[in-house]
C-alpha positions as CSV (number, residue, x, y, z in Angstrom):
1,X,-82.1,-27.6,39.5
2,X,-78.6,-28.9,41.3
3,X,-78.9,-29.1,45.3
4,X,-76.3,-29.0,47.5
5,X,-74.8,-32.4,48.9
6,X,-74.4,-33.2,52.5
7,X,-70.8,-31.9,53.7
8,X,-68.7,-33.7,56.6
9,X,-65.3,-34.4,56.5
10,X,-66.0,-38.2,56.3
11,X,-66.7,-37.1,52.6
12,X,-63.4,-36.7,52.0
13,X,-62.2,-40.0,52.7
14,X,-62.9,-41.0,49.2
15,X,-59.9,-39.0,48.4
16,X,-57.8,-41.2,50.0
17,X,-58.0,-43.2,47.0
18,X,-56.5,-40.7,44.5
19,X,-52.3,-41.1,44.9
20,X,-52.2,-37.2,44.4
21,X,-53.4,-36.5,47.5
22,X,-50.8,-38.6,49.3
23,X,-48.5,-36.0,48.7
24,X,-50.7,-32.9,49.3
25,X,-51.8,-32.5,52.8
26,X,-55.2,-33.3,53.2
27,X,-56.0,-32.0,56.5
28,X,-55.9,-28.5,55.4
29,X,-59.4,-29.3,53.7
30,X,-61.1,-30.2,57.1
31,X,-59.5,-27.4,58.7
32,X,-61.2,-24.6,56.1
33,X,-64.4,-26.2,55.3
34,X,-65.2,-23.2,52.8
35,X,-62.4,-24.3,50.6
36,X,-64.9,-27.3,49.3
37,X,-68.7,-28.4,49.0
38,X,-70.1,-31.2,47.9
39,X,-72.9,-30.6,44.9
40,X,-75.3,-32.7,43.3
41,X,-75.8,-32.6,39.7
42,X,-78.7,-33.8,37.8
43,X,-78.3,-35.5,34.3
44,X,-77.2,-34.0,31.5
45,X,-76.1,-30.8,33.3
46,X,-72.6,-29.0,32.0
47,X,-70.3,-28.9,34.9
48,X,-67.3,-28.0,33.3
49,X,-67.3,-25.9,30.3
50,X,-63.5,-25.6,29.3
51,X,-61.3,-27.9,31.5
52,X,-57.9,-25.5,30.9
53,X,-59.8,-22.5,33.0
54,X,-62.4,-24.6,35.8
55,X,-62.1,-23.1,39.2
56,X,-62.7,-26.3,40.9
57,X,-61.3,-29.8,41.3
58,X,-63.5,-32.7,41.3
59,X,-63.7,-36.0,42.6
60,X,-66.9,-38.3,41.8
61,X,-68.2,-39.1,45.0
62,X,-70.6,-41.3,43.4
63,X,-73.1,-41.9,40.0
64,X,-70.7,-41.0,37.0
65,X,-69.6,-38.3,34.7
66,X,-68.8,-37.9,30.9
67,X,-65.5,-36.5,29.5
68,X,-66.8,-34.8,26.3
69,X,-65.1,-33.1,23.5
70,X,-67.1,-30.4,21.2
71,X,-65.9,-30.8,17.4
72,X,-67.1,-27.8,15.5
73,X,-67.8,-28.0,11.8
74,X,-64.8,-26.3,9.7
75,X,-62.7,-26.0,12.6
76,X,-59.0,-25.5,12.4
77,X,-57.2,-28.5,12.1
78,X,-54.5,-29.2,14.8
79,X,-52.9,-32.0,13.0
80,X,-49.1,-30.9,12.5
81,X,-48.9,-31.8,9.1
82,X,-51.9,-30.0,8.1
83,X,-50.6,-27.1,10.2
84,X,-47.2,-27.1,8.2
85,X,-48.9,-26.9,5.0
86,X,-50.6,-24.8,5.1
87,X,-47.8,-22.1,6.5
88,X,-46.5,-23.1,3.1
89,X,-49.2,-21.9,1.2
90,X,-49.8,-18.8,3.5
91,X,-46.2,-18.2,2.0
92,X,-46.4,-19.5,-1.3
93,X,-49.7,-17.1,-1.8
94,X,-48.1,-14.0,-0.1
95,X,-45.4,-14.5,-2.3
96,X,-47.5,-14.2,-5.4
97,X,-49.2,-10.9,-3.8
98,X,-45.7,-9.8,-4.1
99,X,-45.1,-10.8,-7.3
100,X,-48.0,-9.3,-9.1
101,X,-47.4,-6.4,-7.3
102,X,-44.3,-5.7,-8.8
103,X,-42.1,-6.1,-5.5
104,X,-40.9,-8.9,-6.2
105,X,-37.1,-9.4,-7.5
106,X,-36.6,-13.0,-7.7
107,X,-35.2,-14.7,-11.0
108,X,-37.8,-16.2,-13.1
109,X,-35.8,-19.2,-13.6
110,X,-37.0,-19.0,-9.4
111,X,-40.1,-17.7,-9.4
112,X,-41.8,-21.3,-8.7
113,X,-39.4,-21.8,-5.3
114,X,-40.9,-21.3,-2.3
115,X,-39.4,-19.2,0.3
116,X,-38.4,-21.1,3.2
117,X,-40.6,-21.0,6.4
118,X,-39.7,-19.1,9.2
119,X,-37.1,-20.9,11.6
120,X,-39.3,-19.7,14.8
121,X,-42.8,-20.9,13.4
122,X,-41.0,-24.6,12.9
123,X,-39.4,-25.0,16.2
124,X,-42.7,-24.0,17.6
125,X,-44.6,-27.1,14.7
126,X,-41.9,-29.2,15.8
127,X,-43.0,-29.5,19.5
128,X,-46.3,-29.7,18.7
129,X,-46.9,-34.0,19.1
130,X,-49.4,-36.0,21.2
131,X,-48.7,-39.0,22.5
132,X,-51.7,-41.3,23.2
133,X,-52.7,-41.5,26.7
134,X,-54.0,-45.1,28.3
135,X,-57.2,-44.1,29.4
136,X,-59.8,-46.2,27.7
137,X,-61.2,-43.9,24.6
138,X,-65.0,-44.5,24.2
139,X,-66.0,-43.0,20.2
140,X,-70.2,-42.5,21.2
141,X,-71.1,-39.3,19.6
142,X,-73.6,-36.3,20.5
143,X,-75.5,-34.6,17.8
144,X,-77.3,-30.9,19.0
145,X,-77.3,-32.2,22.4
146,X,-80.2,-34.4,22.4
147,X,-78.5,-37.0,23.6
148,X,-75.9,-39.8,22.8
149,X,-76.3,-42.0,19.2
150,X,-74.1,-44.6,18.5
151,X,-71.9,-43.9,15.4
152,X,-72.7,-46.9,13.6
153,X,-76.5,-45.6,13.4
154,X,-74.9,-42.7,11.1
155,X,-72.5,-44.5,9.1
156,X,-74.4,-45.9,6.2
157,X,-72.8,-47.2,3.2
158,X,-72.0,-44.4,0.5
159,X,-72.1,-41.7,3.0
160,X,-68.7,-39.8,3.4
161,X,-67.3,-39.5,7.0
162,X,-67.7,-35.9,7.8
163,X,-71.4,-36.4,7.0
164,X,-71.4,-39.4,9.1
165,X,-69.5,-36.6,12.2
166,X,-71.3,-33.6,11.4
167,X,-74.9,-34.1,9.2
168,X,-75.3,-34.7,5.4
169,X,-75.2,-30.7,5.7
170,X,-71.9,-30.6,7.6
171,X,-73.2,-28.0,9.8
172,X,-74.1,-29.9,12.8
173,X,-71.6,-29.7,16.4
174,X,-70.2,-33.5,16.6
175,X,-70.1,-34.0,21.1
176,X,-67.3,-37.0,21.2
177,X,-67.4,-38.9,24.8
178,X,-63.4,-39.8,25.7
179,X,-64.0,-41.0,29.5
180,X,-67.1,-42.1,31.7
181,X,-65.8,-41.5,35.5
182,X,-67.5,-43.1,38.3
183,X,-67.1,-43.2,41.9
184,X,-63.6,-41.9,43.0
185,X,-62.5,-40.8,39.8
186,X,-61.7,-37.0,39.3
187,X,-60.8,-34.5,36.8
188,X,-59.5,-31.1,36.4
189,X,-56.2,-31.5,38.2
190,X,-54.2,-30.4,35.0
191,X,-55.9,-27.1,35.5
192,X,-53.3,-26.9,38.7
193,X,-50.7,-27.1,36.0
194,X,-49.5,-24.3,33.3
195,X,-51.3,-22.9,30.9
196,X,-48.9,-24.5,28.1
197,X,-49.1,-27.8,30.1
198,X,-52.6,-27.8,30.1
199,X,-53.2,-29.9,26.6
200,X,-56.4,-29.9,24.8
201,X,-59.9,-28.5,26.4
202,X,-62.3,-30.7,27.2
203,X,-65.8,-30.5,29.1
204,X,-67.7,-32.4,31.9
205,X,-71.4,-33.9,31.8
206,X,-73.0,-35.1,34.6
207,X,-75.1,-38.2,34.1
208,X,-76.7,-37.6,37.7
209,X,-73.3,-37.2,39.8
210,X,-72.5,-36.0,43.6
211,X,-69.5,-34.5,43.1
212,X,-66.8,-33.0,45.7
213,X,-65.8,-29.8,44.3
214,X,-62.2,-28.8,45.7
215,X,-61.1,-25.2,45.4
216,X,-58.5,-24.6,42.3
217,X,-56.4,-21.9,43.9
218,X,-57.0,-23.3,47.4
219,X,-55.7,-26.9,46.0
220,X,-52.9,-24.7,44.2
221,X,-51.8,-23.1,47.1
222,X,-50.1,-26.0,49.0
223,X,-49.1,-27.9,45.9
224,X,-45.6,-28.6,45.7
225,X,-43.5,-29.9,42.5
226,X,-43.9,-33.0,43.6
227,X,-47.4,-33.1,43.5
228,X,-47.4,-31.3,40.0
229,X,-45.0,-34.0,38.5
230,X,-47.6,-36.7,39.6
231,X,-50.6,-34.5,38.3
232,X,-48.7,-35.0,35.3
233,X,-47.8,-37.9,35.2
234,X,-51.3,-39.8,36.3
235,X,-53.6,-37.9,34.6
236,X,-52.0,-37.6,30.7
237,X,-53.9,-34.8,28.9
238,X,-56.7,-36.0,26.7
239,X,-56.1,-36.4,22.9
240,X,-56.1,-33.2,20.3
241,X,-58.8,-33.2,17.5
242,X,-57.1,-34.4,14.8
243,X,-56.2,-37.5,17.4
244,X,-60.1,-38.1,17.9
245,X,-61.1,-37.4,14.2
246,X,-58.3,-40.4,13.4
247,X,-60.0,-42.3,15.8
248,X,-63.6,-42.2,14.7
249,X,-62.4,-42.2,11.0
250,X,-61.1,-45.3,11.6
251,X,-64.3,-46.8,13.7
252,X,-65.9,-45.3,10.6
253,X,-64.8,-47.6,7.9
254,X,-64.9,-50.3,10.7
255,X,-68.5,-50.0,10.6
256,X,-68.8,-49.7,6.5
257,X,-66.9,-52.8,5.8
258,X,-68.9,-54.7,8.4
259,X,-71.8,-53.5,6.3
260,X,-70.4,-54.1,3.3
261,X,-69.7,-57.9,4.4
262,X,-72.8,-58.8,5.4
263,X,-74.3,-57.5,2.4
264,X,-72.4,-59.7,0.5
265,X,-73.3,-62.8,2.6
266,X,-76.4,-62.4,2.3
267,X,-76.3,-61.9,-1.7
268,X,-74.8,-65.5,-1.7
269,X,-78.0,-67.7,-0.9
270,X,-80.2,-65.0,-3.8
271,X,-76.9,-66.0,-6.1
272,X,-77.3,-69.9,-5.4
273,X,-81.4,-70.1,-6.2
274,X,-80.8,-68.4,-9.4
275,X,-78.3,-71.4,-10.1
């Protein structure tokens, strides 16, 4: 069971640290004392769900936190490319509906064209990009949530790399770590932000954390622009699925070459006794 920290306003001082709260006025916390708390949380405990709807703001007092990202077997690709293509064949097979339903008056010599994408669905696709934020992107893996296994004890040679994310049965939740946070870090500040500026959900695990917890709509409230353009600005929103899967795919066939090396060093000396 989580226990409640000891609250006094010297806790806050760790703030200090974080830029964004050299342009929001911190007083205003010591002066409503409700507005925050300090809790403990014991290891392996969920504190955030989804990041885009947390009602807090939280700054690691001290012990550490992981950034975790849930990757659902058969889940919807988010990868632009994927995304336009498959608008084309939503098209291309509703045309055919059409077709062998007799609706259809297009030419034959045109039957195999397809009919051009709507103009609103592509300038919405066209905005959709992600640009790589700098914060260092740690690939250790979850599997049912007994814990963290390094992705190199899965990736065995032969073995295809969805088996390697989610089971030989592809049917198991993948739980990708993007961020350890120690004392003074925080998270949840994009929640402050827009919906639509948001950017990917992520959640938060405690690995045995005291943790200031900072009203949303409290924070909100005396938040100006310029405080939202650096909440922007410092804390980039984490990367979008198909950005993670590239990553691991890559760490993947990292690890099977290594494999594949040393198999064929040590091959060498067997190959020379035969000689």
């Amino acid at each position: 069971m989580n226990e409640m920290g000891a609250k006094d306003a010297a806790s806050l001082d760790i703030c200090k640290r974080n830029t964004v709260f050299n342009h929001w006025p911190l007083e205003k916390l010591k002066k409503n004392p409700y507005s925050w708390n300090v809790q403990n949380y014991r290891e392996g405990t969920l504190v955030v769900k989804d990041s885009s709807q947390c009602d807090w703001v939280y700054i690691i007092k001290s012990g550490s936190c992981k950034v975790i990202k849930c990757i659902r077997p058969y889940q919807d690709d988010d990868d632009p490319d994927v995304m336009r293509k498959l608008l084309a064949r939503e098209a291309r097979e509703k045309l055919l509906q059409r077709m062998s339903a007799g609706h259809s008056r297009t030419p034959p010599s045109r039957e195999r064209n397809l009919p051009p994408v709507n103009s609103t669905s592509m300038s919405l696709m066209n905005k959709i990009f992600f640009t790589a934020p700098s914060r260092p992107q740690t690939c250790s893996t979850l599997t049912n949530g007994r814990g963290v296994s390094s992705l190199r004890s899965r990736s065995r040679p032969g073995s295809s790399f969805m088996s390697s994310i989610h089971g030989d049965e592809r049917d198991q939740t993948a739980y990708v770590a993007l961020d350890v946070l120690g004392h003074g870090d925080s998270f949840g500040f994009r929640s402050i932000l827009p919906t639509e500026q948001r950017g990917p959900s992520v959640s938060l695990v405690s690995c045995g954390a005291e943790i200031i917890q900072i009203n949303r709509k409290f924070f909100r409230k005396f938040a100006d622009e310029t405080t939202c353009s650096l909440i922007d600005m410092q804390f980039p929103p984490f990367p979008k699925r198909h950005v993670i899967m590239g990553q691991l795919r890559q760490l993947h066939q990292w690890e099977v070459y290594k494999r594949q090396t040393i198999d064929q060093i040590q091959m060498v000396p067997l190959f020379h006794d035969k000689l």
